[in-house]
C-alpha positions as CSV (number, residue, x, y, z in Angstrom):
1,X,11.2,13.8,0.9
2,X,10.3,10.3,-0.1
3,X,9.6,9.0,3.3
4,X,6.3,12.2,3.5
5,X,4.7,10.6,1.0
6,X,5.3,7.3,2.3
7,X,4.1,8.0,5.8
8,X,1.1,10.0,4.4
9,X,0.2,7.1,2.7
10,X,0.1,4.8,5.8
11,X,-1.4,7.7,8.0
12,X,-4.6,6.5,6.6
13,X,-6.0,3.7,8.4
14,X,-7.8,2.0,5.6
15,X,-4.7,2.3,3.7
16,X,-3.0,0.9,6.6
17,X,-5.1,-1.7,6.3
18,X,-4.6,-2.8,2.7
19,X,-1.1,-2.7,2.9
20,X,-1.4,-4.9,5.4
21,X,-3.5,-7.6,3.6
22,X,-1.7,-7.4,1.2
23,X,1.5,-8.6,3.1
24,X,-0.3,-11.8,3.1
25,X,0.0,-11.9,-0.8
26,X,-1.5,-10.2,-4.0
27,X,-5.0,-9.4,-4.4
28,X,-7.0,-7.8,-6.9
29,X,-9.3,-4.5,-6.4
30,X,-12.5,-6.9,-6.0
31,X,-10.9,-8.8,-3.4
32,X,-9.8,-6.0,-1.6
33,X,-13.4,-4.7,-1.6
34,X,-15.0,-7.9,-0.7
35,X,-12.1,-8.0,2.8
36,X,-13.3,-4.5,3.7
37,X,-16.2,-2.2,4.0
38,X,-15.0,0.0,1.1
39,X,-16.5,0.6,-1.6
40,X,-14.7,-0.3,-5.3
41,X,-13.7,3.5,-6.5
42,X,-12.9,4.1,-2.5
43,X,-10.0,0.6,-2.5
44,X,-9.1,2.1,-6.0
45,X,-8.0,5.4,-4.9
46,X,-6.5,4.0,-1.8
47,X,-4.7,1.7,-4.2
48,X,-3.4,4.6,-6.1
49,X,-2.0,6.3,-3.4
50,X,-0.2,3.4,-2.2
51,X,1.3,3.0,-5.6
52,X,1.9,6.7,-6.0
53,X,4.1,6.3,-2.6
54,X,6.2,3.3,-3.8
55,X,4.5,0.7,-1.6
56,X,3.0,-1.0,-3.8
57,X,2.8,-2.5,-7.5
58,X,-0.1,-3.8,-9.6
59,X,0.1,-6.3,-12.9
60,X,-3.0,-6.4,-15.2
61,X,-4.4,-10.1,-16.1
62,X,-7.1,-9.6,-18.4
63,X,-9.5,-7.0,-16.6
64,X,-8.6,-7.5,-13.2
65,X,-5.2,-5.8,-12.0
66,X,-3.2,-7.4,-9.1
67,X,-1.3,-5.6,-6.6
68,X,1.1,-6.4,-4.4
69,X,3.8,-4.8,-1.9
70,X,6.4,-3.4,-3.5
71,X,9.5,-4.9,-1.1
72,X,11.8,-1.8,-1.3
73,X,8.8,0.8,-0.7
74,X,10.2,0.5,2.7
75,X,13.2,0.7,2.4
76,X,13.4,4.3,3.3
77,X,11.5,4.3,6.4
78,X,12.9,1.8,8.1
79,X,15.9,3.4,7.0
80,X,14.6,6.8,8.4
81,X,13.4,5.2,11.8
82,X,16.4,3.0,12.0
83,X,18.0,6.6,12.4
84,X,16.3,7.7,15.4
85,X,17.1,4.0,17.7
86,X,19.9,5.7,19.5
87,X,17.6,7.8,21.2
């Protein structure tokens, strides 16, 4: 299901965190680590599986890669939890 890896993604609370920065707008990798008390491989794999999930997107300038939130990554849970507001 699309909305596991989604809401494994965000179980992490660092993750959880740079999705949330980066609501505010794109950063790159060395922004991210300079925002947090991450190291630059840790924000990297946290980046990845953000991406892998659909929740966010990068773009390379030169060296540096930008990410950002991808707006339909979600899509599906809000779509999933919009399901349950009956109850």
């Amino acid at each position: 299901m699309v909305e596991d890896k989604r809401f494994q993604a965000l179980a992490d609370p660092s993750r959880r965190a740079i999705f949330e920065s980066l609501t505010r707008g794109e950063a790159a990798v060395k922004d991210l680590t300079a925002r947090f008390d991450i190291s630059q491989p840790a924000v990297s794999q946290h980046l990845a599986t953000l991406k892998d999930a659909g929740l966010v997107n990068g773009r390379r300038e030169g060296r540096c890669v930008y990410y950002r939130v991808e707006p339909r990554g979600m899509k599906p849970l809000i779509d999933w939890i919009a399901h349950y507001r009956a109850f």
